[in-house]
mmCIF file of the C-alpha atoms, coordinates in Angstrom:
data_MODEL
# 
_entry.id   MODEL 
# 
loop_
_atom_site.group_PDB 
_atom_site.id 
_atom_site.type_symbol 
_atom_site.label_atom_id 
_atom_site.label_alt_id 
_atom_site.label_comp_id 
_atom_site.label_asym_id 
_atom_site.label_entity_id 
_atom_site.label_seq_id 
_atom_site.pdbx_PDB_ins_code 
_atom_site.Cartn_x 
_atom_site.Cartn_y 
_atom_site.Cartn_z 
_atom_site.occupancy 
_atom_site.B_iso_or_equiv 
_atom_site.pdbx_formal_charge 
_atom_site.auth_seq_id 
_atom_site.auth_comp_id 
_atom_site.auth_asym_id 
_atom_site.auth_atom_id 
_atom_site.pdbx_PDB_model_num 
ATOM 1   C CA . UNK A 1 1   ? 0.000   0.000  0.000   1.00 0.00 ? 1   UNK A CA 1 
ATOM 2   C CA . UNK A 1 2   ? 2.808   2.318  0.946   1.00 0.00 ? 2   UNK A CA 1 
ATOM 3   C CA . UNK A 1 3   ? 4.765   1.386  -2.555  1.00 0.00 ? 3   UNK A CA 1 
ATOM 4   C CA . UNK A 1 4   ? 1.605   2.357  -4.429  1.00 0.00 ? 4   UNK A CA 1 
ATOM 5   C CA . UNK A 1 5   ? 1.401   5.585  -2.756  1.00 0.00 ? 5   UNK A CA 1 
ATOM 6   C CA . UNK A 1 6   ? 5.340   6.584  -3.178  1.00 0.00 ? 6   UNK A CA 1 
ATOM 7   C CA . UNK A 1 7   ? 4.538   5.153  -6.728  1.00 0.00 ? 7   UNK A CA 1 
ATOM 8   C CA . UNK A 1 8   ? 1.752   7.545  -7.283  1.00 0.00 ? 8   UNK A CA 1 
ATOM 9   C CA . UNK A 1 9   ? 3.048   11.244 -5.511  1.00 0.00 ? 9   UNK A CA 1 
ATOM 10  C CA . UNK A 1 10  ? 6.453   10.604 -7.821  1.00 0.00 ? 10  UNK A CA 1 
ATOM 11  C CA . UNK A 1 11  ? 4.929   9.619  -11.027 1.00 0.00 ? 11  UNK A CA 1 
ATOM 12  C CA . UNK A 1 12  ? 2.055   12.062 -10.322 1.00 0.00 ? 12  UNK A CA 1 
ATOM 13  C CA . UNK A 1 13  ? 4.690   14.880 -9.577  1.00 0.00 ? 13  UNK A CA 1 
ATOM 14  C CA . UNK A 1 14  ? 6.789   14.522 -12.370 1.00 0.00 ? 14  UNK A CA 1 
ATOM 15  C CA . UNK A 1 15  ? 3.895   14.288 -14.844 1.00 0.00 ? 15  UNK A CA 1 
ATOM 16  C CA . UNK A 1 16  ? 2.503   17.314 -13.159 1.00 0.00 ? 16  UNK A CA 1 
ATOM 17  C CA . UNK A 1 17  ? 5.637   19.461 -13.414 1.00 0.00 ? 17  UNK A CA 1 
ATOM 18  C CA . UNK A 1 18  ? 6.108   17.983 -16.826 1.00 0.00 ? 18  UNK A CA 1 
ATOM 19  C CA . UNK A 1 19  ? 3.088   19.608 -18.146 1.00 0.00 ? 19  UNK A CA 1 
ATOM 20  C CA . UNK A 1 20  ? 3.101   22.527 -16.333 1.00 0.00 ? 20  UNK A CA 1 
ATOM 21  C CA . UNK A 1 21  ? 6.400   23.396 -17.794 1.00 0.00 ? 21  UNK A CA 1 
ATOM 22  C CA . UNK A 1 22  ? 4.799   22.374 -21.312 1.00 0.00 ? 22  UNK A CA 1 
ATOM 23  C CA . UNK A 1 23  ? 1.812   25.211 -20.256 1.00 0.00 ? 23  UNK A CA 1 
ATOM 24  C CA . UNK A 1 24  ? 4.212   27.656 -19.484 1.00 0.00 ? 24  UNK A CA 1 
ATOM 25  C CA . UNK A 1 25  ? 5.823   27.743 -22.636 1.00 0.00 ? 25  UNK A CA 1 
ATOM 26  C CA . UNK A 1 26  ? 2.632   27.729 -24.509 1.00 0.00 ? 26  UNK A CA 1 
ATOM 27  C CA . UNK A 1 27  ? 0.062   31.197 -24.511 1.00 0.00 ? 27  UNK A CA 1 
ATOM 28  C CA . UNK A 1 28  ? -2.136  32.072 -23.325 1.00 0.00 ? 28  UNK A CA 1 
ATOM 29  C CA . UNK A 1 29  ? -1.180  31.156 -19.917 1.00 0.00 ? 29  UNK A CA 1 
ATOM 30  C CA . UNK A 1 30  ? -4.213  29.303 -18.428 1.00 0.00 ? 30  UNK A CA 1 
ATOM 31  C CA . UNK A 1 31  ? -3.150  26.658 -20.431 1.00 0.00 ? 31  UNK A CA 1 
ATOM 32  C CA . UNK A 1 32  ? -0.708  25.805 -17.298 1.00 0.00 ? 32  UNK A CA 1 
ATOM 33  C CA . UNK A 1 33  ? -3.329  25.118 -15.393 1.00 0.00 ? 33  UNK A CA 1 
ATOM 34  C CA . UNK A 1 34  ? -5.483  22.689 -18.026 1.00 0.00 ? 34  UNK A CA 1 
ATOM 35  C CA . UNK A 1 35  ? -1.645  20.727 -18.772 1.00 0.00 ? 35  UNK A CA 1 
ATOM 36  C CA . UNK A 1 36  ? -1.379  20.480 -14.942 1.00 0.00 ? 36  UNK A CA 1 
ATOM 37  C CA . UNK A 1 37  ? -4.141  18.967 -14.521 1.00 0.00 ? 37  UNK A CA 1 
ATOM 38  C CA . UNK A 1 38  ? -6.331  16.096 -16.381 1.00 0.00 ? 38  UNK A CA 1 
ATOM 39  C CA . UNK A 1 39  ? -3.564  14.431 -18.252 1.00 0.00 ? 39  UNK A CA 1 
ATOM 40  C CA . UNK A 1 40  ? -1.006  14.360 -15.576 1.00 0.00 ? 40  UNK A CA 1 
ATOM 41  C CA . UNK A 1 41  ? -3.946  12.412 -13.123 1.00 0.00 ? 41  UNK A CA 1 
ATOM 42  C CA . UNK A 1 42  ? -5.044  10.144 -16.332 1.00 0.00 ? 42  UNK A CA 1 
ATOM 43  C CA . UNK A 1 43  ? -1.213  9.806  -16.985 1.00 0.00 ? 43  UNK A CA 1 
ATOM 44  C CA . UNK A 1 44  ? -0.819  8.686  -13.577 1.00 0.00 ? 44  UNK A CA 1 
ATOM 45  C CA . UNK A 1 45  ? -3.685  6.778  -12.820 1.00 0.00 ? 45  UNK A CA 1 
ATOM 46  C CA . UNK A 1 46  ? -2.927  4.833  -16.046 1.00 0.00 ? 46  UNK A CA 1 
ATOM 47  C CA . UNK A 1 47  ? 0.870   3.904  -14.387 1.00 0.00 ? 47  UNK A CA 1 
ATOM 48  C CA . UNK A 1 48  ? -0.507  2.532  -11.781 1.00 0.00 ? 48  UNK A CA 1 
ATOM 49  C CA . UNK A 1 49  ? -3.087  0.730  -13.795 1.00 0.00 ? 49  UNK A CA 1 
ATOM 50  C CA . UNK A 1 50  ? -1.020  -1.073 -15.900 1.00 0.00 ? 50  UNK A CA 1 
ATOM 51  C CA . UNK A 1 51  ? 1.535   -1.904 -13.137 1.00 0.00 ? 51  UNK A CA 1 
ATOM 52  C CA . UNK A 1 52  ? -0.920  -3.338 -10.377 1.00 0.00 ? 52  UNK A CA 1 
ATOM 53  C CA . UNK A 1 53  ? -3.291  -4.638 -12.606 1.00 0.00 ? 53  UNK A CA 1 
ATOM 54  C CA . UNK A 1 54  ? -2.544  -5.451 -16.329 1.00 0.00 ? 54  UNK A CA 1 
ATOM 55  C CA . UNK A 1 55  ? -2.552  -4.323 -19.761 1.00 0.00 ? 55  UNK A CA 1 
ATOM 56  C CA . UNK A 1 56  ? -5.929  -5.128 -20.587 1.00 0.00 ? 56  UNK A CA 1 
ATOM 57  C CA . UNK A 1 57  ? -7.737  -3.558 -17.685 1.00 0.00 ? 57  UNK A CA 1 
ATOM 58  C CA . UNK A 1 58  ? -5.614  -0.413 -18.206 1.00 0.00 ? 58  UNK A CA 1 
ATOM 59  C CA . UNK A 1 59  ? -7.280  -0.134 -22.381 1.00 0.00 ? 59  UNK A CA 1 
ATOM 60  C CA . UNK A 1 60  ? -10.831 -0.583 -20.514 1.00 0.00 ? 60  UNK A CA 1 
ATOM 61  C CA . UNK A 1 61  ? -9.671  2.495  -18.612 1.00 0.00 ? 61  UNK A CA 1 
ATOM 62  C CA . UNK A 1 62  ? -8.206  4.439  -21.183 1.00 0.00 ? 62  UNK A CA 1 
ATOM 63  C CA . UNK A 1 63  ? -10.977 3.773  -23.731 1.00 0.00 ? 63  UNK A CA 1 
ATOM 64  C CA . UNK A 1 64  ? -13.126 5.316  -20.502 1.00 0.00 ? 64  UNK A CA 1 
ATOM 65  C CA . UNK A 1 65  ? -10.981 8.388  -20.398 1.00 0.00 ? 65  UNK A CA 1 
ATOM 66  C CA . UNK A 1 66  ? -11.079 8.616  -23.933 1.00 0.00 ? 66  UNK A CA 1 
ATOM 67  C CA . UNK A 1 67  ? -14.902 8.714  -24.050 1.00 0.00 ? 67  UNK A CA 1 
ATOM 68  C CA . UNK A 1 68  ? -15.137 10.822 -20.935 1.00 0.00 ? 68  UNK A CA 1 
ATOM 69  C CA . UNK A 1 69  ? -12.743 13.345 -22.970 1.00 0.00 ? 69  UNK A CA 1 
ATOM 70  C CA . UNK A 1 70  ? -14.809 13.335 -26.464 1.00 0.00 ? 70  UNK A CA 1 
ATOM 71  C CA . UNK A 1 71  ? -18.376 13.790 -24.112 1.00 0.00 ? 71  UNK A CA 1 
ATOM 72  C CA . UNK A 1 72  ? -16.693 17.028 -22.375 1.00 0.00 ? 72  UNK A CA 1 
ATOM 73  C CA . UNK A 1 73  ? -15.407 18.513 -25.506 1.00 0.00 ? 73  UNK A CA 1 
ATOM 74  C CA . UNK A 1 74  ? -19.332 18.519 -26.521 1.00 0.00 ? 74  UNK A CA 1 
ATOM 75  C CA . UNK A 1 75  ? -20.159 19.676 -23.325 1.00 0.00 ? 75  UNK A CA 1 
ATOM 76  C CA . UNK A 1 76  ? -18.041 22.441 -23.757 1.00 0.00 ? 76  UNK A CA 1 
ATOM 77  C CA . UNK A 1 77  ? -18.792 23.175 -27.293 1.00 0.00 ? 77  UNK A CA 1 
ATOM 78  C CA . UNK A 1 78  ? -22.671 23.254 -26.421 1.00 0.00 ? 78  UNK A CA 1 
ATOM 79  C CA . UNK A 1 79  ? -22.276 25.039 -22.963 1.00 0.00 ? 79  UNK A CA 1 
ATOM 80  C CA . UNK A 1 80  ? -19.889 28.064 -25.026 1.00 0.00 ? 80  UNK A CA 1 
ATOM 81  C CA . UNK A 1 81  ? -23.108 27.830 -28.312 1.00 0.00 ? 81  UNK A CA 1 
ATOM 82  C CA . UNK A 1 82  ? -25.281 28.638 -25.526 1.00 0.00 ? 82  UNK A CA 1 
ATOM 83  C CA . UNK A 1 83  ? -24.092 31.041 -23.555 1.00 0.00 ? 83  UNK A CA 1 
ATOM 84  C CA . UNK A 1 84  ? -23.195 32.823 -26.527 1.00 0.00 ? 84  UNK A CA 1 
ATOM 85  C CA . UNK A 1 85  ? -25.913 32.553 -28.946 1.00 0.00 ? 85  UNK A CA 1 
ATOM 86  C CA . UNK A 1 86  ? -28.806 33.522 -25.406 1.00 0.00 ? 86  UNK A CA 1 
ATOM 87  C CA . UNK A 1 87  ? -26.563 35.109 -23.343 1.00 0.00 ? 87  UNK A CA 1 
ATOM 88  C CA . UNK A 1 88  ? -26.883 32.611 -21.014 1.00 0.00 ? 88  UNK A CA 1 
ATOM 89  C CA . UNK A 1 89  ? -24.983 32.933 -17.628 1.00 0.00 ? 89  UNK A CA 1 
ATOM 90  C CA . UNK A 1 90  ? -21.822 30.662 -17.719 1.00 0.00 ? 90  UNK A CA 1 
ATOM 91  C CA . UNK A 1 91  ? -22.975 29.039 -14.273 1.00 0.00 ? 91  UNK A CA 1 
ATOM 92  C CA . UNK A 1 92  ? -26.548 28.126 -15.810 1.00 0.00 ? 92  UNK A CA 1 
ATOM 93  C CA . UNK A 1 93  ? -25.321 26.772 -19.114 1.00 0.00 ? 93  UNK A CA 1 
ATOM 94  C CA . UNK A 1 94  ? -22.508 24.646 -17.250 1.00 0.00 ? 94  UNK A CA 1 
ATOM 95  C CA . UNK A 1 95  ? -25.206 23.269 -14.976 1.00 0.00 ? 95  UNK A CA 1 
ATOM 96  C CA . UNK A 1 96  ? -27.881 22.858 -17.220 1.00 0.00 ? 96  UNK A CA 1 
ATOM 97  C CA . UNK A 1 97  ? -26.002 20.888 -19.936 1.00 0.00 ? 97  UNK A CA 1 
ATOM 98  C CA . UNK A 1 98  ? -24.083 18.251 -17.363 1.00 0.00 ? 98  UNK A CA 1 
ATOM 99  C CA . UNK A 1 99  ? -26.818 15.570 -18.338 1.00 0.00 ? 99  UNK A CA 1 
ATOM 100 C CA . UNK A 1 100 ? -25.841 16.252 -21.992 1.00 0.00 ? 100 UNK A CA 1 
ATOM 101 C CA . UNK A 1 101 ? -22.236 15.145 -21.156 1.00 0.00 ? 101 UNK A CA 1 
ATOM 102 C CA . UNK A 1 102 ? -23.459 12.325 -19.066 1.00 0.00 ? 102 UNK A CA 1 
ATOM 103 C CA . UNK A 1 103 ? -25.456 10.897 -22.014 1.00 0.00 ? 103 UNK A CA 1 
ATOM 104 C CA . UNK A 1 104 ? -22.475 11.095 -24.059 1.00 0.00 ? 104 UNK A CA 1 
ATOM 105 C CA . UNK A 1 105 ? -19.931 10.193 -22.434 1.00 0.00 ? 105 UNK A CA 1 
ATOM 106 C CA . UNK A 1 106 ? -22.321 7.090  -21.324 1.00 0.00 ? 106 UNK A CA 1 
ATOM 107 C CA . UNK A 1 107 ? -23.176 6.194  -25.215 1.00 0.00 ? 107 UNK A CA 1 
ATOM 108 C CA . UNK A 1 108 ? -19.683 6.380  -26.019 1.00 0.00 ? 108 UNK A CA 1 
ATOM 109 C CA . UNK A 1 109 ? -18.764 3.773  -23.242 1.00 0.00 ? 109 UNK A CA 1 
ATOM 110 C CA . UNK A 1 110 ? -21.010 1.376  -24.403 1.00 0.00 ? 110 UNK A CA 1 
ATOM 111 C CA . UNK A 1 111 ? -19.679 1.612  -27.765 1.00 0.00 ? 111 UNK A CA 1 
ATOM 112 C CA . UNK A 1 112 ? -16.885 1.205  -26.655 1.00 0.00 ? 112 UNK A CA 1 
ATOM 113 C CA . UNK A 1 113 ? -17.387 -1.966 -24.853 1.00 0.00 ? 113 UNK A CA 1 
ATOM 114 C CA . UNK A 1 114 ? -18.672 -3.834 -27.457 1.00 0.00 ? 114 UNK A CA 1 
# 
């Protein structure tokens, strides 16, 4: 248990610094923050997948992240058509349209399982 956690803070941290170095170099700057993030957990999380408990369990999770990753890209798509085309506040179009990326990102899992 203690391996796996040692495992996790130093592959976690260097994937972390990794792309926040890669976000700093690109502009605008809030890109930092989006590198830092996401794919230094799914990078991470993936590591310890494939080391505790196999190849083939870590493609089920990666086809997950992959599908989780297309469904918030139309999320985000919709939630920026909406708030632009009404004038929507950016609270009440992020809210409103979670079920949208539920749906898809559910659809695209059982696709993906098959």
């Amino acid at each position: 248990m203690l391996e796996e956690l040692a495992f996790r803070f130093i592959i976690g941290g260097l994937t972390v610094s990794g792309f926040a170095i890669l976000g700093d170099l690109l502009k605008p700057k809030s890109f930092a923050g989006l590198f830092g993030a996401a794919p230094s957990v799914a990078l991470a999380g993936l590591a310890l997948v494939i080391l505790t408990k196999g190849h083939s369990y870590a493609a089920a999770e990666a086809r997950s992240m992959a599908a989780g990753a297309v469904a918030f890209c139309v999320y985000t798509a919709c939630a920026s058509w909406w708030i632009m085309r009404h004038n929507v506040a950016a609270r009440v179009a992020a809210a409103a349209i979670i079920p949208l990326w539920f749906a898809v990102a559910l659809g695209l899992w059982l696709i993906a399982l098959r």
